[in-house]
N, C-alpha and C positions, 0 to 999 in steps of 0.2 A: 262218186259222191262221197266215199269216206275217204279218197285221196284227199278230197279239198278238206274234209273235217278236221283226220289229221293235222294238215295244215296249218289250217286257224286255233287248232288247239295249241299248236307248235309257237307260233306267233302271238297269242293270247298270255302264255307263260313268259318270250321276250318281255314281252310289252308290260308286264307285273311290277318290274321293277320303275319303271315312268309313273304308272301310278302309284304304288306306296309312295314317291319321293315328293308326290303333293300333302302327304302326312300319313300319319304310323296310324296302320288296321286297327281297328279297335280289338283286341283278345276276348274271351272270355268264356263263359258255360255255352252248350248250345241252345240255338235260338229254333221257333217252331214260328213256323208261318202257315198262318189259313190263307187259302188264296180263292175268288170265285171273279169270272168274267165270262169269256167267250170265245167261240175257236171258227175260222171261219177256213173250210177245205177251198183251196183253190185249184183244185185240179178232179175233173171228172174218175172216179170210177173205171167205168166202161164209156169210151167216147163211141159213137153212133157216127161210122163211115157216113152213111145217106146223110148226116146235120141235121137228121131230123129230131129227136130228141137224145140226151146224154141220161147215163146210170149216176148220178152223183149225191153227195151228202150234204145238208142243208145245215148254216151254220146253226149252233146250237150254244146254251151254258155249258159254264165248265166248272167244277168245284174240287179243290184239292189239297191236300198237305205234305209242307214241306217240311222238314230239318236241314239243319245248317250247324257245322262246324267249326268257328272264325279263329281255331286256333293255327291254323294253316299258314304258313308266312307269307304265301304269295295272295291270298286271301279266304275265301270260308268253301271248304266241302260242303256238297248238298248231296240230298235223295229225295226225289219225292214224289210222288204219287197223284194223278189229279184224274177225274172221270169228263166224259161230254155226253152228253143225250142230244140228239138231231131226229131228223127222218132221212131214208134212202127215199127219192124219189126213183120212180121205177121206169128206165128208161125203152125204148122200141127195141134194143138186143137187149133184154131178158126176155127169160122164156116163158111159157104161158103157166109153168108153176109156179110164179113167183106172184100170178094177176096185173091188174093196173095200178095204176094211182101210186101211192107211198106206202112205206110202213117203218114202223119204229127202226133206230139205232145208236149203237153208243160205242165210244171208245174210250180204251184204258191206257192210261200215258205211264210209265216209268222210266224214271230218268234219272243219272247222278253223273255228278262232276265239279265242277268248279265255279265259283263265279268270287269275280275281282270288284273290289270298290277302290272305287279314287276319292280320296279324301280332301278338305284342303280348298276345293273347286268356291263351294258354294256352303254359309254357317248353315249346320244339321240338312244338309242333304247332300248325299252320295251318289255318284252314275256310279251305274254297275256295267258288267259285262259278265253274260253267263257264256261256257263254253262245256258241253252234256254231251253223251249219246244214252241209248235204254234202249225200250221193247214201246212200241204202240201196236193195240191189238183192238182190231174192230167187230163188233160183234151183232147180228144182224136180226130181225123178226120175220124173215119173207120167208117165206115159202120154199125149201131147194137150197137157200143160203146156208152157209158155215161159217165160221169164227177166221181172222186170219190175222197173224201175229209177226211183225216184222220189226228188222233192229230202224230205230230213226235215230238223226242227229237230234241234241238242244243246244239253238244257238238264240241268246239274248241279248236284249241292252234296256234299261231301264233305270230307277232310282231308289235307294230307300232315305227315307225322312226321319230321325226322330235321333235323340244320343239316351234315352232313357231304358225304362224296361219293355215300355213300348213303341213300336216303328210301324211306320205306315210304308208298303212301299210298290209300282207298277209296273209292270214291264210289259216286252212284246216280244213272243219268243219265235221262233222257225222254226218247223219240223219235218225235215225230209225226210222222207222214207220211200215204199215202194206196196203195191198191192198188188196180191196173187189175182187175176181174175176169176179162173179155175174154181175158187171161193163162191162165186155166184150162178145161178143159174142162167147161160146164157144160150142166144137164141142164133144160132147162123154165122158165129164168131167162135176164130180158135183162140185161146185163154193167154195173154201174157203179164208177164207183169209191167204194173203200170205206176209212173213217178207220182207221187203224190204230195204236194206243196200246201202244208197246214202251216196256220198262223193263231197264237194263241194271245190273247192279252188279258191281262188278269191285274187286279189289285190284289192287297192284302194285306193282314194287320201279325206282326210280329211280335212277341212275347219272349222273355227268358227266365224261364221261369227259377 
């Protein structure tokens, strides 16, 4: 998985020079962006051999902040931080400390890297292209459950709107990573880890201050 990251990061920095040559980065102070949307896991947990029920995460909000630094020439450094609150549904391999039904959880996103604008395209709006990796780390209310902290990629595309002191802007990000299962209490199943294919889309409004 971070063969291919590297990769596209490798290709994202080529590809830098295509886009500034639709027009010159904008420069300046850093920019702070609030961002709130939604993250929706595509990939079970703990998948349940028998099909009879899966352990997984219910999409949920997500709310978070970013920094940007657009003095960059190929385009702006970021860092940013954003949370999700969901529910674990509680699937037939968990074990009987965990109960039935659901219970709260949330994850902690951090991420930095880079992301490109191309300019030139379209008057006051930019496609971007984000290209990250960080830490995503889930953290649980059941019964028996632990915290579990693993490196994910960020990879984006989206736009930002505005040329003033404020911008409006959306994207839709990926974030692969991987879950210990070990982390959870399970019921008749040995622990591996397992790919986990999150999708994060989010608005936001950008300030410089």
């Amino acid at each position: 998985m971070f063969k291919r990251l590297t990769l596209s990061m490798l290709l994202g920095f080529l590809a830098a020079p295509a886009l500034k040559a639709q027009g010159s980065l904008e420069s300046g102070a850093m920019r702070i962006t609030a961002i709130s949307g939604g993250i929706a896991h595509g990939s079970a947990l703990v998948v349940d051999p028998a099909g009879s029920s899966d352990t997984r995460l219910t999409a949920g909000p997500t709310f978070g902040l970013e920094l940007q630094f657009p003095d960059f020439p190929l385009g702006s450094f970021f860092a940013g931080l954003a949370a999700s609150f969901s529910s674990l549904e509680h699937g037939a391999n968990l074990g009987v400390a965990a109960g039935p039904g659901s219970s709260g959880a949330a994850m902690l996103l951090g991420t930095a890297g880079v992301v490109f604008e191309a300019t030139g395209w379209f008057e006051n709006m930019r496609p971007t292209l984000r290209l990250g990796a960080g830490f995503k780390s889930y953290m649980f209310d059941a019964n028996g459950a632990s915290s579990n902290t693993a490196l994910t990629g960020d990879l984006g595309v989206g736009f930002r709107a505005g040329s003033g002191p404020i911008e409006i802007l959306g994207e839709v990000r990926f974030l692969p990573s991987s879950f210990d299962q070990a982390k959870l209490p399970l019921r008749g199943l040995s622990p591996q880890d397992q790919q986990q294919n999150d999708l994060m889309f989010t608005v936001g409004v950008t300030v410089r201050p």
